[in-house]
C-alpha positions as CSV (number, residue, x, y, z in Angstrom):
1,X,89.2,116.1,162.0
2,X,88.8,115.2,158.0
3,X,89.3,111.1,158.9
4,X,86.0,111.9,161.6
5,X,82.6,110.6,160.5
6,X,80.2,113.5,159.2
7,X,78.2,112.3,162.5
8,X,81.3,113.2,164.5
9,X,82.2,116.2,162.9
10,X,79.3,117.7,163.4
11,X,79.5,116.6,167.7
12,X,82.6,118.2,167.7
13,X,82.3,121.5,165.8
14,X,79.3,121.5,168.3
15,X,81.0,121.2,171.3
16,X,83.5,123.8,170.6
17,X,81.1,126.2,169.8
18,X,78.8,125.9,172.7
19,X,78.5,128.9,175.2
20,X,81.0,128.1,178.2
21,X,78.9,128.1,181.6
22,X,82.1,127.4,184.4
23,X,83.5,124.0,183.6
24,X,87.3,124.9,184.1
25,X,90.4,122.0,184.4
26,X,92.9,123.1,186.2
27,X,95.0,125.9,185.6
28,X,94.8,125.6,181.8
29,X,92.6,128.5,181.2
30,X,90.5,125.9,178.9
31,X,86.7,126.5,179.8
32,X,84.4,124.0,178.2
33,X,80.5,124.7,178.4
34,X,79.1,121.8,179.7
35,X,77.1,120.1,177.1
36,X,79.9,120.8,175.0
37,X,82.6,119.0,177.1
38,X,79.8,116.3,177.1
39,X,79.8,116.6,173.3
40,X,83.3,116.6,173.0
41,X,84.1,113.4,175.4
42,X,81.5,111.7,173.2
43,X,83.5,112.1,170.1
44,X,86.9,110.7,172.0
45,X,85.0,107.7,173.6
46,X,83.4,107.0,169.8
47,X,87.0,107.3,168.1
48,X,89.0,105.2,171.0
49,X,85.9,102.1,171.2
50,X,86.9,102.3,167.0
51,X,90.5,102.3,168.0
52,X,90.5,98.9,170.0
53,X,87.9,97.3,168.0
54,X,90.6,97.8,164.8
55,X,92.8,96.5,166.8
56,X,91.2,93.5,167.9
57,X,90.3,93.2,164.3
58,X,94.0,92.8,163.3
59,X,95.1,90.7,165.8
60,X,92.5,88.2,164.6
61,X,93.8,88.6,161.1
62,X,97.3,88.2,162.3
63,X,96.1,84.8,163.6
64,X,94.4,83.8,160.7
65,X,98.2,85.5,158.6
66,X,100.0,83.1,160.5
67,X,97.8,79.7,160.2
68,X,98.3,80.5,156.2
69,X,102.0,80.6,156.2
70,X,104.4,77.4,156.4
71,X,105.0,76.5,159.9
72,X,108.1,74.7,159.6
73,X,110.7,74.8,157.0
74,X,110.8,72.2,153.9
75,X,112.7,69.3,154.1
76,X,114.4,68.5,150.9
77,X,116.7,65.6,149.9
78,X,119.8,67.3,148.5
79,X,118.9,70.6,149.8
80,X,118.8,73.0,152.6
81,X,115.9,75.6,153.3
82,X,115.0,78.2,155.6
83,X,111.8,80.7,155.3
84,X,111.5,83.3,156.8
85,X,108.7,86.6,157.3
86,X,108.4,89.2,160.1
87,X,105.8,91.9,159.4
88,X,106.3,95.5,159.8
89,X,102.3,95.6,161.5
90,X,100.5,93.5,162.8
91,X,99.6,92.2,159.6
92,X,101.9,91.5,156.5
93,X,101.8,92.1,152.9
94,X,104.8,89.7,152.3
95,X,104.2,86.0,151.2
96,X,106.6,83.1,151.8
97,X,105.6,79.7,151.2
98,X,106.3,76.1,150.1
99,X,104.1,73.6,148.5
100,X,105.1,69.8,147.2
101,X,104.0,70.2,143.6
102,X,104.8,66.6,142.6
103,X,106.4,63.8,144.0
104,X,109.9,65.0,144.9
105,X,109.0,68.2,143.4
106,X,108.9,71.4,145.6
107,X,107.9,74.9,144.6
108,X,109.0,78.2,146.7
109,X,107.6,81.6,146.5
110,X,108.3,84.9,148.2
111,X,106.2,87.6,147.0
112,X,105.9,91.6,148.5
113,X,102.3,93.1,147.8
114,X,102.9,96.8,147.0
115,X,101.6,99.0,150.6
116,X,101.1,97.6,153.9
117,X,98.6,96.8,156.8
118,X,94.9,94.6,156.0
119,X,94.2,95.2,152.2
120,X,98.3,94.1,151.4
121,X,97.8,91.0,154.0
122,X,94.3,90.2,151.9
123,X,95.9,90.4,148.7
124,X,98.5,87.9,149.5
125,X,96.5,85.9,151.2
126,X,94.8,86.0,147.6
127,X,97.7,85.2,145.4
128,X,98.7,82.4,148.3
129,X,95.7,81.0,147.5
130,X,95.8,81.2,143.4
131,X,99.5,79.9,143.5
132,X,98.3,76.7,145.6
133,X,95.5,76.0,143.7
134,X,97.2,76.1,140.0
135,X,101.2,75.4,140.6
136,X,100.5,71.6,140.1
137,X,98.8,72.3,137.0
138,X,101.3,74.0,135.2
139,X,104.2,72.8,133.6
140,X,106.1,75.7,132.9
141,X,106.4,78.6,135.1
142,X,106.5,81.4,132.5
143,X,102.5,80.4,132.1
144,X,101.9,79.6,136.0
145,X,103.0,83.5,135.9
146,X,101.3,84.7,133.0
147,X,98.0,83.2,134.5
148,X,98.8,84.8,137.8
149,X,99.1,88.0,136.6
150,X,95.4,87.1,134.6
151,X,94.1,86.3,138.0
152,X,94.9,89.2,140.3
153,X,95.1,92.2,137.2
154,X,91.2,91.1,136.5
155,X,90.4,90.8,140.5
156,X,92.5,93.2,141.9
157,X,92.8,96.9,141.9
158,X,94.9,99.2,140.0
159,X,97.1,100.8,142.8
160,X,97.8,97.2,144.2
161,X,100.7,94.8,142.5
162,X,102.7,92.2,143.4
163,X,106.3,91.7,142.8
164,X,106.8,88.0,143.2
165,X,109.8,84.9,142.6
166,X,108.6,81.7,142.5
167,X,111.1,78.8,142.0
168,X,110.8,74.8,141.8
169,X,113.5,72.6,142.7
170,X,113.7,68.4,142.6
171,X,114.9,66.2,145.4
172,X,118.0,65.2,145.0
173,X,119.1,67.1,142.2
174,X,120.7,70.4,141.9
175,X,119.2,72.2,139.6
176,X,116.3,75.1,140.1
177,X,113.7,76.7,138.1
178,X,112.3,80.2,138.7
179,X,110.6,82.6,137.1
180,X,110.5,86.4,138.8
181,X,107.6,89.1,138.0
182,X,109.1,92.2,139.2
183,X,110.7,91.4,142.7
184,X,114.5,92.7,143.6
185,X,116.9,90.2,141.9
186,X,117.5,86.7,143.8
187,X,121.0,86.2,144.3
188,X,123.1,83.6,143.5
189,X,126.4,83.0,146.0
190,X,129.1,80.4,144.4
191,X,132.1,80.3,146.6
192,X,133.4,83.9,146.2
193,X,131.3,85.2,143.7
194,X,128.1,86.2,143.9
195,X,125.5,87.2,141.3
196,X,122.3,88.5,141.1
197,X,119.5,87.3,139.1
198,X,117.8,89.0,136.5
199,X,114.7,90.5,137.9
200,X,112.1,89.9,135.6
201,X,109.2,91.0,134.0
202,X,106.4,93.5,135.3
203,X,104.9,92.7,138.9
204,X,101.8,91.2,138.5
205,X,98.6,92.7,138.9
206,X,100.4,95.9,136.7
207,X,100.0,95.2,133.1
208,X,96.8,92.8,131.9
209,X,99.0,90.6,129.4
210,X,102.2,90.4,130.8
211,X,104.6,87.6,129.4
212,X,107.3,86.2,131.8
213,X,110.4,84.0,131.0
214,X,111.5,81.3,133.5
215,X,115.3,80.8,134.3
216,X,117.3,77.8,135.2
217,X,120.1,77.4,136.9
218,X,122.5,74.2,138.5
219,X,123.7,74.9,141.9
220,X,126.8,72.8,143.0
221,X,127.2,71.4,146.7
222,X,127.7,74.2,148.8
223,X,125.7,77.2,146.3
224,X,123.3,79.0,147.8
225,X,120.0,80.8,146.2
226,X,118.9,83.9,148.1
227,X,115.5,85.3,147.5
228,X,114.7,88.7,149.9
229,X,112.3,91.5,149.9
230,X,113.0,95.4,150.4
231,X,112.7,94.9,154.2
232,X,116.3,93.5,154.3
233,X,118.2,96.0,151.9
234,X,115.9,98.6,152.6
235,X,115.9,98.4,156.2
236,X,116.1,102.4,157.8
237,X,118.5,103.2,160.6
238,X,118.0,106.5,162.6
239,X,120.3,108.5,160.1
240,X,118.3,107.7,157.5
241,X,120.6,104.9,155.8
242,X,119.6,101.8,154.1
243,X,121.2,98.7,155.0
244,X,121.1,98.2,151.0
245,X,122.3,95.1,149.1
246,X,126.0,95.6,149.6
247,X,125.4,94.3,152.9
248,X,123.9,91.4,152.4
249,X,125.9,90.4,149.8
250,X,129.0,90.8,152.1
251,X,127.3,88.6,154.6
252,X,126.4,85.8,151.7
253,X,130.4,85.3,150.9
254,X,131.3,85.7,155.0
255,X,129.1,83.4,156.0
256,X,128.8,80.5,153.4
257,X,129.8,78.2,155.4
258,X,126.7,78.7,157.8
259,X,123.7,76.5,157.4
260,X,120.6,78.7,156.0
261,X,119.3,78.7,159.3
262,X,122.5,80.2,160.5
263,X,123.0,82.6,157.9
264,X,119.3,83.4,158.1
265,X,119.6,84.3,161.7
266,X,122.7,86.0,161.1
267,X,121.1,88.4,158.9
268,X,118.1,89.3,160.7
269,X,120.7,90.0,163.5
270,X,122.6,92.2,161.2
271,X,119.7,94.2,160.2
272,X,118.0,94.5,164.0
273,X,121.5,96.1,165.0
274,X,121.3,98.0,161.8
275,X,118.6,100.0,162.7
276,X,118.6,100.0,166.4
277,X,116.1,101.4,168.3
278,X,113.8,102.4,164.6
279,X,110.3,100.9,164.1
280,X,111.0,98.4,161.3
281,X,110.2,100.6,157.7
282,X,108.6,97.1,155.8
283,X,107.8,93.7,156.4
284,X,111.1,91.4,155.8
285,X,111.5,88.2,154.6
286,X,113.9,85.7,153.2
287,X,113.8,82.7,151.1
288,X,117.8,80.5,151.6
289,X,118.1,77.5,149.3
290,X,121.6,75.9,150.0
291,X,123.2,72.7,147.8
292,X,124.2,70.2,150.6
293,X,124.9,67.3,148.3
């Protein structure tokens, strides 16, 4: 009743309290008077025409979500790539994307806007569109990130943050830089030892002047850089159990020898059987950089 329009409330309360006059379903013992059951059914019909228009509403913007994200995978000299996203909803609040910031210069990002449903999906659409827009203009990523945060802690609003890796890597060479505002630490898989990343300053969008530090790293032919979001490690299975990051790390060192595609695919598998037959808890996405030569 509280999420009814005052308009609506006041139909209903109405119709409940009208005298009954003989309008009887069934064997229920549920007597509605008549302009009351009229009232009433008015009030469902309003509320179920809101309900399909909303979801008309997000199909459209899961149309207009999925024109905004990469449609293929980046092809890199040197490298291997696979993106990945799959929202929770019918909209996201998790950004992957790819954008040629130079000649034989690539940049990667995979970001998870704190909540779920439209106003996450807007906000990344947002910081999509920030990130395109200055990347080529900057020439270190602690300040792309420190401008960033600018951007959506003066625009945005105070319940609403982004955690957020963004890395750039050249063609033909095997080295990568990143910089990380707050997301789960990326992880780094070098034959049998993996290690994570450090994970960063504040999300953006949380503190107004927020300094960030970019990393480097050299990955050697056959290293592989794994960026995820709490979807993968957080995934819920029917007893209440997360996948969690032991997991996936345990598929990194099995399954090196995979292509990302492969490996990609193999951990979406691994989480689907995970949970089963549960409703997926948050959107999930990956980000697999692998050394090929």
């Amino acid at each position: 009743i509280q999420k009814l329009t005052p308009t609506r409330r006041i139909l209903l309360v109405a119709g409940l309290i009208t005298p009954t006059i003989g309008v009887e379903f069934g064997d229920t013992g549920i007597r509605f008077g008549g302009i009351g059951f009229v009232l009433i059914l008015l009030v469902l019909l309003l509320e179920l025409k809101d309900k399909l228009t909303a979801l008309d509403e997000l199909a459209v913007g899961r149309a207009v979500q999925n024109a905004l994200l990469p449609s293929a995978n980046p092809t890199v000299s040197g490298w291997d790539v696979w993106l990945h996203t799959q929202p929770a909803n019918e909209v996201g609040g998790d950004l992957v994307d790819y954008l040629e910031v130079r000649e034989n210069g690539w940049g990667v990002a995979l970001g998870d806007v704190a909540g779920k449903g439209l106003g996450a999906a807007l906000l990344m659409a947002k910081v999509q569109a920030t990130l395109r827009a200055l990347a080529p203009g900057f020439s270190t990523l602690a300040d792309l990130a420190r401008e960033l945060n600018h951007i959506i802690y003066r625009d945005g609003l105070r319940n609403r943050f982004v955690s957020f890796v963004y890395l750039e890597l050249e063609a033909g060479s095997g080295g990568i830089r990143f910089v990380n505002a707050g997301h789960l630490p990326p992880i780094l898989a070098r034959g049998d030892v993996l290690q994570s990343m450090p994970r960063g300053a504040p999300a953006l969008g949380i503190l107004s002047e927020a300094t960030y530090q970019e990393e480097e790293i050299a990955l050697d032919t056959g290293d592989l850089f794994c960026i995820f979001s709490d979807g993968v490690t957080e995934a819920i299975n029917g007893k209440g159990q997360f996948f969690g990051e032991a997991r996936l790390m345990s598929l990194l060192e099995k399954h090196q020898g995979f292509s990302a595609k492969a490996l990609g695919e193999q951990i979406l598998s691994e989480v689907k059987a995970f949970i089963g037959d549960e409703p997926p808890s948050d959107d999930l996405s990956l980000a697999l950089l692998k050394r090929v030569k």
